[in-house]
Every structure is written in structure tokens, then in C-alpha cells.
Legacy VTK file of the C-alpha trace (Angstrom):
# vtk DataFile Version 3.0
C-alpha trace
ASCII
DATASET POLYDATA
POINTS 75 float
10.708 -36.039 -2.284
10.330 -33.937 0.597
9.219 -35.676 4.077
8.061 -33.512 7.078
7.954 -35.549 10.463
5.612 -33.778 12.600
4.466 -31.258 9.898
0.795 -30.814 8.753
1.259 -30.097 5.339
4.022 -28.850 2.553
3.125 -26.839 -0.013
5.828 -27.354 -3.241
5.523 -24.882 -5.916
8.470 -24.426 -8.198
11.741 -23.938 -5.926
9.377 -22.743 -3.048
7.963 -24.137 -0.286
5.132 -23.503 2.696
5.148 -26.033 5.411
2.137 -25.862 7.616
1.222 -27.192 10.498
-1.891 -26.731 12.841
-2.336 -26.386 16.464
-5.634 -26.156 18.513
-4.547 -23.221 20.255
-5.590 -19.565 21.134
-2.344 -18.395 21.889
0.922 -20.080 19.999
4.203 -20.237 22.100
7.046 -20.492 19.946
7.688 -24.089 21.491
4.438 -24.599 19.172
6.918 -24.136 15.623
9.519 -26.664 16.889
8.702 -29.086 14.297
7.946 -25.909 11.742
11.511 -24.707 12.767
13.657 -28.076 12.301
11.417 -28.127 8.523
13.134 -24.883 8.195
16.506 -25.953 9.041
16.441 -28.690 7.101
15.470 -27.503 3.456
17.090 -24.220 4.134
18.373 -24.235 0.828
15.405 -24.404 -0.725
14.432 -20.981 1.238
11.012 -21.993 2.789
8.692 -20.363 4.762
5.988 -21.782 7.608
2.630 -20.923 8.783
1.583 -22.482 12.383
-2.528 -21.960 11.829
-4.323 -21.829 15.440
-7.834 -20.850 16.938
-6.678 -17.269 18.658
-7.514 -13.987 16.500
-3.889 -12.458 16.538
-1.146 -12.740 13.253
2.300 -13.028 14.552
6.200 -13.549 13.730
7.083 -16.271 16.182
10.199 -16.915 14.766
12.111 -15.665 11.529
10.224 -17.260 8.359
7.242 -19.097 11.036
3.866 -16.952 10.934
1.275 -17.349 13.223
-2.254 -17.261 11.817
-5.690 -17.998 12.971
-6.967 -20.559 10.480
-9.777 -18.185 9.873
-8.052 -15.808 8.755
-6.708 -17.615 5.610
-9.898 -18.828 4.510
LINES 1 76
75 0 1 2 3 4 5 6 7 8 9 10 11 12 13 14 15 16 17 18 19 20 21 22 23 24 25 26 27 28 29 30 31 32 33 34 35 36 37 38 39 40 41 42 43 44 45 46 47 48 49 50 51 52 53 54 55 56 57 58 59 60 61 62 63 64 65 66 67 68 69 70 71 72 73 74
């Protein structure tokens, strides 16, 4: 069982996994990803991956494995 504090959402597919989380935000700082980050950190053997989603137009690495997306975009 996998339990996110502070996480929007975790995708589980096989060995892989996509936590998400979404901010109301034009412009994502990377204090935005802490919680994405300590996800990161803590399944790191499971290799996953995050997505922040926000309200801005620009894609961006904000840290390694934590994309920044407008929620737009992936719709």
C-alpha cells in the first residue's frame, strides 16, 4: 500500500509509479514539489516519477524526476 501525505494523486502501474499533485499556480517554485520530492525519496526504489500540474502555460524540470505542467496541457 502506498500512502502519499500531501500528494494529490499516485498513479501505480506495474513496478511504476506517477505521483501528482496540483497547485493553483501560474508560475511553480520548486518549494511547490516539496511534498512531490519527499514522495520521491521515499519509494526511490520503486523509481518514480512526479508531475506538479498548475495554471501557467510553461513545461518545466523543477527538480530531477518532478515536471511541471499546466493541467491543460495533459488533457
Amino acid at each position: 500500500m502506498i500512502t502519499a501525505i500531501g500528494v494529490s494523486l499516485v498513479v501505480e502501474s506495474g513496478e511504476h509509479l506517477l505521483a501528482i499533485e496540483v497547485k493553483a499556480r501560474t508560475r511553480p517554485r520548486l518549494s511547490d514539489a516539496a511534498n512531490l520530492r519527499v514522495f520521491l525519496s521515499e519509494y526511490a526504489d520503486r523509481k518514480p516519477v512526479a508531475m506538479l500540474l498548475h495554471t501557467g502555460e510553461t513545461t518545466e524540470w523543477l527538480a530531477p524526476n518532478v515536471l511541471a505542467v499546466p493541467w491543460w496541457r495533459i488533457l
